[in-house]
C-alpha positions in Angstrom: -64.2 -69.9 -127.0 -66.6 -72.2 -125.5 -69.6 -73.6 -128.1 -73.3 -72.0 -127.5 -75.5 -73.2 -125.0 -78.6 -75.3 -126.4 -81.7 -73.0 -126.6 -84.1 -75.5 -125.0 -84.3 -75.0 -121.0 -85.1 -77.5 -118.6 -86.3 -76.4 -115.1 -86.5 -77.7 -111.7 -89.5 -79.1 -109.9 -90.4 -75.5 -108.9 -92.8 -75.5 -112.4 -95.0 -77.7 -110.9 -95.3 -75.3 -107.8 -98.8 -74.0 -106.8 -99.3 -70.3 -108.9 -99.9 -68.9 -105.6 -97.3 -66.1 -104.1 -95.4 -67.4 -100.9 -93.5 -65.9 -97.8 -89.9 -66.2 -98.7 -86.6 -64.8 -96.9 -83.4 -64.2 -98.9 -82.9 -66.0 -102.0 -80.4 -66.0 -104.8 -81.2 -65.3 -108.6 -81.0 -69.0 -109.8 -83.7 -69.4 -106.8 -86.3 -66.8 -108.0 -86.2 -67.8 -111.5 -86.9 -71.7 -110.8 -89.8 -70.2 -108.8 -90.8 -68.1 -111.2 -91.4 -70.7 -113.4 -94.7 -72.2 -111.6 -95.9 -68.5 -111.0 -95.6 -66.3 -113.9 -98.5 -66.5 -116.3 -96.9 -65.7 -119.7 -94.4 -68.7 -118.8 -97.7 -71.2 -118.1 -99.8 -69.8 -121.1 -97.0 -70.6 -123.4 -96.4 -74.1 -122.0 -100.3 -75.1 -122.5 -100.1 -73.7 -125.9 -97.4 -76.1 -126.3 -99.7 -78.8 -125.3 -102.6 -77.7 -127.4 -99.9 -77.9 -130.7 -98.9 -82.0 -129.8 -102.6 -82.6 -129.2 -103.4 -80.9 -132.4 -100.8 -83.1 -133.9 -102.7 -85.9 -132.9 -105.7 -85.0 -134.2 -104.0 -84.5 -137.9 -102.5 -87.7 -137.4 -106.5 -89.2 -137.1 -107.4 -89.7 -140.5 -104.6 -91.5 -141.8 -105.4 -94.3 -139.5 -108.5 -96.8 -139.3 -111.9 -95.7 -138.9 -114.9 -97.7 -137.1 -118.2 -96.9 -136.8 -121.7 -98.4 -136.1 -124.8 -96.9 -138.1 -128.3 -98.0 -137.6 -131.3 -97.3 -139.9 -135.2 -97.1 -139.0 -137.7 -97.2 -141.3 -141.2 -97.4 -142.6 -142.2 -98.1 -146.4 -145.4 -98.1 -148.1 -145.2 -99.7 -151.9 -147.7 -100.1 -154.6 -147.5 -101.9 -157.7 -149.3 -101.0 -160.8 -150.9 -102.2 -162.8 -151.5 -105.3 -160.2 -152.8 -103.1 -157.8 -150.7 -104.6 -155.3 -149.8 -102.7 -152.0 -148.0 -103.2 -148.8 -147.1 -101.2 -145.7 -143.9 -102.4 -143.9 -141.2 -101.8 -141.7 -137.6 -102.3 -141.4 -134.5 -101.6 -139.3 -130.8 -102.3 -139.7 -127.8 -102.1 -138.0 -124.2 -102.0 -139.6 -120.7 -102.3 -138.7 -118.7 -99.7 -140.6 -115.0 -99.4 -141.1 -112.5 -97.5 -143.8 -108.6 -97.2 -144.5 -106.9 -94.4 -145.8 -104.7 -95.8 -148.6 -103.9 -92.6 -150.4 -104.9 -89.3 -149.2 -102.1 -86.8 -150.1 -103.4 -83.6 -148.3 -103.8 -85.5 -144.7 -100.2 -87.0 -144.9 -99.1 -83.5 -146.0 -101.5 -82.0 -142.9 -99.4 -84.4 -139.8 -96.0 -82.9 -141.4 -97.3 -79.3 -140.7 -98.6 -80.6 -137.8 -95.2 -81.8 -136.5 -93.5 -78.4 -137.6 -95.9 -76.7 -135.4 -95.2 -78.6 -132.6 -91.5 -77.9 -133.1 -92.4 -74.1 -133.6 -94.5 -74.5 -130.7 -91.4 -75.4 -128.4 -89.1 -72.3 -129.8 -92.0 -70.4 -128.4 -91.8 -72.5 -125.0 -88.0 -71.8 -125.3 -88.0 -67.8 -125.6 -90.3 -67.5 -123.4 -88.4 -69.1 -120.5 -85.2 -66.3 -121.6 -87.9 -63.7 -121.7 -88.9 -65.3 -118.4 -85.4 -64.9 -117.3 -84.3 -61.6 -117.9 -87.5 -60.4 -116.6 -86.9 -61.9 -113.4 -83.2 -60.4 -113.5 -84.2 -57.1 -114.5 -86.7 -57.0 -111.7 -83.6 -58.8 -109.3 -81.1 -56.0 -110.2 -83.3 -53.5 -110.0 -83.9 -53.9 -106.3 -79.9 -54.1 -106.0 -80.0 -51.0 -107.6 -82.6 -49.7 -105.2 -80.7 -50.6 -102.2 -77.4 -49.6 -103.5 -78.8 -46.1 -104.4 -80.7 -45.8 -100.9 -77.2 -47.0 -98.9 -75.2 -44.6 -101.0 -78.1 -41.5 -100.1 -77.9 -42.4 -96.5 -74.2 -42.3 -96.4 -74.0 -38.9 -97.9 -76.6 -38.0 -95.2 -74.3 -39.0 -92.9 -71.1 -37.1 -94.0 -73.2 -34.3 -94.9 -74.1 -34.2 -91.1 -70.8 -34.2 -89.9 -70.1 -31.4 -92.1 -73.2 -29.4 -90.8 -71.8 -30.0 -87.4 -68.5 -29.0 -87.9 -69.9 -26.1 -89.8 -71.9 -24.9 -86.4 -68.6 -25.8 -84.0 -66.3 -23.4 -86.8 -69.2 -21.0 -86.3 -69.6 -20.8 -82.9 -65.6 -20.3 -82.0 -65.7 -17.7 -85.3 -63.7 -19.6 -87.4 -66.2 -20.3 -90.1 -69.0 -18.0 -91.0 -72.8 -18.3 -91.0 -72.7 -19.2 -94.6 -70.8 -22.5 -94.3 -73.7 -23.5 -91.9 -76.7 -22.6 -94.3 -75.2 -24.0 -97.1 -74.7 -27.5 -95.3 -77.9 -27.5 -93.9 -79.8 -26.8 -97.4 -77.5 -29.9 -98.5 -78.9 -31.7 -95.5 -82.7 -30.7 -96.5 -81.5 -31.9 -100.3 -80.3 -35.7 -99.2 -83.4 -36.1 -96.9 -85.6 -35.1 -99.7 -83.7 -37.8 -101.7 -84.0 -40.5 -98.5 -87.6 -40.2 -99.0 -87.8 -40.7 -102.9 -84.5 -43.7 -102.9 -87.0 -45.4 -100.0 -90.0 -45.5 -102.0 -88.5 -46.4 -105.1 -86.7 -49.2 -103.5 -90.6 -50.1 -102.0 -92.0 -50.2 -105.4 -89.0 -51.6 -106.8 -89.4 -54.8 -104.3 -93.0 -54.9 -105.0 -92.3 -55.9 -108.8 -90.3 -58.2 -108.0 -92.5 -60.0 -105.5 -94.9 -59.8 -108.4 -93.0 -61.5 -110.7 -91.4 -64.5 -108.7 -94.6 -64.9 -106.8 -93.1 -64.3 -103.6 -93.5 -62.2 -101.0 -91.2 -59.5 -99.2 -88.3 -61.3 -101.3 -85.1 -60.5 -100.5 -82.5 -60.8 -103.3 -78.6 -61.7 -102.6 -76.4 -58.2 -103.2 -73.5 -58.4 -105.5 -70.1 -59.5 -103.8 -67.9 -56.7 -103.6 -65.4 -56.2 -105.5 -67.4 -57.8 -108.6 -65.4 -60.0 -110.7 -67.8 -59.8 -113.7 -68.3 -62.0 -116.1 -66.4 -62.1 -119.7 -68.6 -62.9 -123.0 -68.4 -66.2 -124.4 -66.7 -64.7 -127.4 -64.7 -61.4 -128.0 -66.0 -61.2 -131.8 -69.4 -60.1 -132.7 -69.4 -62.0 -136.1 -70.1 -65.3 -133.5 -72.8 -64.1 -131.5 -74.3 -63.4 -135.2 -73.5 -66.8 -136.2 -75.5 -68.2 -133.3 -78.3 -65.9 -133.5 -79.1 -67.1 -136.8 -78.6 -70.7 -135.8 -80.1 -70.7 -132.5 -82.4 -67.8 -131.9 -86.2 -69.4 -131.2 -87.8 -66.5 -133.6 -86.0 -67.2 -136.5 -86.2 -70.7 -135.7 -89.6 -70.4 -135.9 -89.6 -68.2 -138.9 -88.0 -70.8 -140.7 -90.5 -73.4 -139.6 -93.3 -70.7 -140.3 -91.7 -71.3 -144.0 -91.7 -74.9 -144.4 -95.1 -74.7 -143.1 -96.4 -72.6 -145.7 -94.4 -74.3 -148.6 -96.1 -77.6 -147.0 -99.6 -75.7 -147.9 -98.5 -75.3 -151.1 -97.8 -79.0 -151.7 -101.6 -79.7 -149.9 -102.5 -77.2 -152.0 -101.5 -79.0 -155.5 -103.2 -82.6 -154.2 -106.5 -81.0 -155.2 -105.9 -82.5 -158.6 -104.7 -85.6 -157.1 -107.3 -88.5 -156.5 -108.3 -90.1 -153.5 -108.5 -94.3 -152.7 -109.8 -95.5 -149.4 -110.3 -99.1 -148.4 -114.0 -100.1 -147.0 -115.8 -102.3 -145.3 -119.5 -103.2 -144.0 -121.3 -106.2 -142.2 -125.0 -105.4 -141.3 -128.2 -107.1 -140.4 -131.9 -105.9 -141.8 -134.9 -107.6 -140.1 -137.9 -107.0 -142.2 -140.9 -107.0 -139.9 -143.4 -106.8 -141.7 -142.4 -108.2 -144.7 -142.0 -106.9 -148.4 -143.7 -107.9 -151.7 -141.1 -109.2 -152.9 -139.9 -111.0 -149.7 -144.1 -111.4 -148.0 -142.4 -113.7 -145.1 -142.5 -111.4 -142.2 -139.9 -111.3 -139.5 -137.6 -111.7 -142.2 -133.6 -111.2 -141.6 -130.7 -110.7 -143.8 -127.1 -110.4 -143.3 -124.6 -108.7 -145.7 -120.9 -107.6 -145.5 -119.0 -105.9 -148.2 -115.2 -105.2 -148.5 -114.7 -102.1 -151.3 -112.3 -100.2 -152.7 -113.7 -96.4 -153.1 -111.8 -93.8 -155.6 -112.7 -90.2 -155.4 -111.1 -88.3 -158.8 -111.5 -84.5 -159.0 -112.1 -83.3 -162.2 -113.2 -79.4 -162.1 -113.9 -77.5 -159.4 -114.4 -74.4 -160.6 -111.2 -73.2 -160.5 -110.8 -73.1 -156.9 -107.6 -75.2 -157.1 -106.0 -73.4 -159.3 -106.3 -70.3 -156.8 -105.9 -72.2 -153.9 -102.2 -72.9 -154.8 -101.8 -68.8 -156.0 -103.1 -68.4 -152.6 -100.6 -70.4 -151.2 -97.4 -69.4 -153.1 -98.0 -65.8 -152.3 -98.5 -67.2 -148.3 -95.5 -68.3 -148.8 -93.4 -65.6 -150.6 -95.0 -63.7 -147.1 -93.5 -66.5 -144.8 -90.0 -65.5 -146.8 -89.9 -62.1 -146.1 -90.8 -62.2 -142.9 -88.2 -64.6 -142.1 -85.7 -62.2 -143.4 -87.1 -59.6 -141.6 -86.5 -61.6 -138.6 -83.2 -62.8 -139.5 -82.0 -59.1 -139.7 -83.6 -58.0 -136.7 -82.0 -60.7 -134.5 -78.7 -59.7 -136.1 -79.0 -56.2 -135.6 -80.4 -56.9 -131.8 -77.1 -59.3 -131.1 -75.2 -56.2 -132.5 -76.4 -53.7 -130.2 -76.1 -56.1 -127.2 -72.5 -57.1 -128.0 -71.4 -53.0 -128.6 -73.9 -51.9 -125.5 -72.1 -54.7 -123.2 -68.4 -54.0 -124.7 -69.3 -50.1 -123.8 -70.6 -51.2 -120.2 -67.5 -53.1 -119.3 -65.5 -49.9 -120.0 -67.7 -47.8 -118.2 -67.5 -50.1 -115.1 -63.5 -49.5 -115.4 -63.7 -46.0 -116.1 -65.9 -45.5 -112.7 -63.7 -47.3 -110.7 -60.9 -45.3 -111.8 -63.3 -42.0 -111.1 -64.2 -43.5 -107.6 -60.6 -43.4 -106.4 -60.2 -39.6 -107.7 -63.3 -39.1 -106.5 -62.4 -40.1 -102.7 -58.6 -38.4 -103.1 -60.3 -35.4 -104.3 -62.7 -35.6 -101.1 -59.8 -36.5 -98.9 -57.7 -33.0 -100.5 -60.7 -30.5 -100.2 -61.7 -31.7 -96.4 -57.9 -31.2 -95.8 -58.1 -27.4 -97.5 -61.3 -27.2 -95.4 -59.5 -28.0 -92.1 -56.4 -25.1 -92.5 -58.6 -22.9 -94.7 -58.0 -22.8 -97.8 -61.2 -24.7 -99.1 -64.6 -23.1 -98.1 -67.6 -25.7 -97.3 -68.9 -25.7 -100.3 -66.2 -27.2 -101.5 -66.3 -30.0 -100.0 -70.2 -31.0 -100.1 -69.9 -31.1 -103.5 -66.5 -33.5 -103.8 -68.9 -35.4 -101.3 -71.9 -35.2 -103.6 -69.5 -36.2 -106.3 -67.9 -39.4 -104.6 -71.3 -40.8 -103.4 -72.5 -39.9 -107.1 -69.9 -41.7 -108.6 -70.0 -44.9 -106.7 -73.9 -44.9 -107.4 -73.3 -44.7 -111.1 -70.6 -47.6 -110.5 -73.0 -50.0 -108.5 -75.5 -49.3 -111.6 -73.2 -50.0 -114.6 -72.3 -53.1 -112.4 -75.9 -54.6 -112.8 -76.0 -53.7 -116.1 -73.3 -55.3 -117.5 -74.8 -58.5 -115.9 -78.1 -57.8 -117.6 -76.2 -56.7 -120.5 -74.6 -60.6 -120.4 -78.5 -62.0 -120.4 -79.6 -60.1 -123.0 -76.5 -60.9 -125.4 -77.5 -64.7 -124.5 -81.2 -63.7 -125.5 -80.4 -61.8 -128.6 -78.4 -64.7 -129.8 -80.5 -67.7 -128.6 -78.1 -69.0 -126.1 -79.3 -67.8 -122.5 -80.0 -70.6 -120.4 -79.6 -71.6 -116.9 -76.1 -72.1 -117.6 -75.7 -68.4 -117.5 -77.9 -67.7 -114.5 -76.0 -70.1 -112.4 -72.7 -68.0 -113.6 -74.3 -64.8 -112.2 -75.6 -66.2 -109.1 -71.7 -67.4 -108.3 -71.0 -63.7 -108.2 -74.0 -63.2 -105.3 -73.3 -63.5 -102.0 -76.0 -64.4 -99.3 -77.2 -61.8 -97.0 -75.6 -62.1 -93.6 -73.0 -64.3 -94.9 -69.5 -63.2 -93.7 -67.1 -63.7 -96.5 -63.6 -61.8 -96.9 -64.4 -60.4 -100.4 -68.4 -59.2 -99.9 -69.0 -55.4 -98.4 -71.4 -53.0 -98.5 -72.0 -50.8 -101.3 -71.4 -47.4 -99.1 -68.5 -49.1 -97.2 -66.3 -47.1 -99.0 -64.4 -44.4 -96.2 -65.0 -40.7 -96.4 -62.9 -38.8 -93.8 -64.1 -36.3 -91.9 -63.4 -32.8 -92.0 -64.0 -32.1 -87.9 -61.1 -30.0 -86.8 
C-alpha cells in the first residue's frame, strides 16, 4: 500500500502560456493537461482569487503595524474680548507630523489569523480546482478515444457486412442462397452507414470539446496501447480511501478552515468589551501671521511635539456586543454542520468511486471473456453459413454482436481510467502523479510498438464460399 499523494499540485511552465488556442499535432494526456493549465479559465480565475486572499492578508496585517501621516491645518480667526472691547482678525496655518502604534488591539490580531486561514482555504480551492481541471481534461481525452474506437469498430462492421452482402449476391446468382439473404444484408448495410454518419459527427463534436478545453487546435490525443494493462488502486480497502478523504480532500479541508474561521469571529466578537491602547506621537509647526491677542507679534512661530499614550474603554454600546457574539456563535454552529455535511458527502462520493471502479474492472474482464465467444461464435455461424446450415441472418447478427462487444470493451477500458481519477478526486489524492501513470499506458500515434494495435484489429473471417 503506497501513502497518498499530497493534494497540492505543482505544474510546468505551460501555466504561464499565452490563454490563446494553438495548432498542435498528437499529444499525450500529461501534455494536454500542462497546457491546459495556461488556457482554461476556471483554473486562472481560481489562481487570482488566490492572489486576492494573500493580498487581503496583507491588508489585515496593516494596522498592527506603524502608522505615519502628515496633516496640515488652514485657518482664519476673528476674536473679541469683552468687556475690553478688544478685537483681532488673524490667520494661521500648521503642519504636523503624525504617527501611532498599535500596542493592544485584540480584534486586528484576531482579523490577520482569519486572514491567514483564508489564504490557506484559498489554496484548497487552487488545489481542487487543478483535479477538477484534470479530470475535465481526461474526460474530454477519453472521450475522443471513445469516439474513434466507436467509429473504427462501425467501419469494420461495414466492412464485414459488405463481404457478406457480396457473398449474399454470388450465393444468389448461382441459386444457392435466396433473394432474402441479399435484402437482409443490404438493409444491415443501410443500418451501419446510417451509424458511420452519426459515430463521424460525434467523434467531430467530441474533438471540438476537447480543443476547447486544452486550448488547442485539431488535437490529436495518444490511443490506449492494446492490450491495456490497467492500472490497480492504491489500496484494495475502501475504509483507506475514506481515511484520506477526510484527511486530504480540499472541501473539507476548507470546511474545517471555514470553522476555525468563524470560531475566530467569535473571539473578535468578544474583544468588544475589551479596551483598546495605542501609542502616539506628534511634532508640528504653527506660524501665526497675523498675530493673536494674546501673542500680538505677527509672523509668529511655534513648534510642539507630543508622545501619548491613548486608551479607548467601551462601556455600553447598546447591546450590540452582546448580539454580535450570538451572531457569531450561531455563524459558527452553521460552519459545523456544514462541515459535516461535507465530511459525509466526500465519504459517500469516495464510496461510490471505489464500488463503481471495483465494478468497472470486472466488467473489463467480463468483456474480454465475451469478445473471444463473441468471435468463436462469429467464426461457428460463418462456418454453418458456408455448408448451410446457418441462414444470413445468422451471421450479421454474431457480427453485430462481436463488433458490439468490443465497443462496449474499448468503453469500460476508458472508464476504469477515469474511474482511477475520480477515486484520486473523491479522496483528495489525484495529482500529476496519477496522470503520468495513465499516460505510461498511451502510446503515440504512428509509433510502431509490439504491444499497441488498433481497436478493430481484431479478425473476423469471412464467410465467401
Amino acid at each position: 500500500m503506497r501513502l497518498p499523494i499530497p493534494c497540492t499540485l505543482r505544474f510546468g511552465l505551460s501555466a504561464l502560456l499565452c490563454a490563446a488556442p494553438v495548432l498542435a499535432q498528437a499529444q499525450s494526456l500529461l501534455d494536454m493537461v500542462e497546457n491546459a493549465t495556461g488556457y482554461d479559465a476556471q483554473w486562472r480565475a481560481v489562481q487570482a482569487e488566490k492572489e486576492a486572499a494573500e493580498r487581503r492578508s496583507e491588508q489585515a496585517r496593516a494596522p498592527l503595524l506603524p502608522q505615519v501621516g502628515v496633516g496640515a491645518d488652514l485657518s482664519r480667526a476673528q476674536t473679541r474680548v469683552h468687556p475690553q472691547g478688544l478685537q483681532h482678525t488673524g490667520t494661521t496655518h500648521s503642519v504636523a507630523l503624525i504617527a501611532s502604534q498599535s500596542l493592544y488591539r485584540p480584534a486586528d490580531k484576531l482579523q490577520l489569523a482569519q486572514s491567514k486561514l483564508a489564504v490557506e482555504s484559498a489554496q484548497y480551492a487552487l488545489n481542487a480546482a487543478a483535479q477538477d481541471l484534470i479530470v475535465r481534461v481526461s474526460q474530454a481525452y477519453f472521450d475522443v478515444l471513445a469516439a474513434q474506437d466507436t467509429l473504427a469498430f462501425v467501419q469494420a462492421q461495414k466492412a464485414a457486412v459488405n463481404e457478406q452482402l457480396a457473398a449474399a449476391e454470388r450465393n444468389f446468382e448461382v441459386g444457392n442462397a435466396t433473394i432474402t439473404d441479399t435484402r437482409e444484408a443490404q438493409a444491415r448495410f443501410d443500418l451501419i452507414r446510417a451509424q458511420e454518419i452519426a459515430s463521424a459527427n460525434d467523434l467531430q463534436v467530441k474533438k471540438l470539446a476537447l480543443d476547447q478545453t486544452v486550448g488547442l487546435i485539431q488535437s490529436q490525443p495518444w490511443p490506449l496501447k492494446l492490450p491495456a494493462a490497467l492500472p490497480h488502486p492504491a489500496s484494495d480497502n475502501v475504509l483507506d480511501w475514506v481515511s484520506w478523504a477526510q484527511e486530504q480532500q480540499p472541501q473539507v479541508r476548507q470546511a474545517k478552515l471555514a470553522l476555525d474561521i468563524a470560531k475566530l469571529e467569535t473571539d473578535k466578537a468578544e474583544t468588544g468589551h475589551l479596551p483598546t491602547v495605542s501609542l502616539n506621537a506628534r511634532v508640528g509647526q504653527t506660524n501665526n501671521r497675523d498675530g493673536t491677542i494674546s501673542s500680538p507679534i505677527p509672523g509668529m512661530r511655534s513648534r510642539e511635539a507630543s508622545v501619548g499614550v491613548e486608551l479607548n474603554m467601551p462601556l455600553f454600546a447598546g447591546g450590540a456586543v452582546q448580539n454580535r457574539i450570538r451572531e457569531t456563535l450561531a455563524l459558527e454552529e452553521k460552519a459545523r454542520a456544514q462541515l459535516d455535511q461535507v465530511n459525509r458527502g466526500a465519504t459517500q462520493a469516495t464510496r461510490e468511486a471505489f464500488y463503481g471502479l471495483q465494478s468497472g474492472q470486472s466488467q473489463v474482464k467480463a468483456l474480454e471473456a465475451a469478445e473471444a465467444s463473441s468471435q468463436s461464435a462469429l467464426e461457428a455461424n460463418q462456418l454453418g453459413y458456408q455448408v448451410g446450415v446457418r441462414i444470413n441472418i445468422d451471421v450479421l447478427n454474431a457480427q453485430s454482436q462481436l463488433f458490439q462487444t468490443r465497443r462496449d470493451l474499448a468503453q469500460a477500458r476508458y472508464t476504469v481510467l477515469m474511474s482511477h481519477l475520480r477515486l484520486a478526486q473523491a479522496s483528495g489524492t489525484l495529482g500529476m502523479d496519477e496522470v503520468r501513470t495513465i499516460n505510461a499506458l498511451l502510446a503515440p500515434q504512428g509509433a510502431t510498438l509490439a504491444n499497441t494495435t488498433s481497436v478493430a484489429d481484431a479478425p473476423v473471417v469471412s464467410s465467401a464460399p
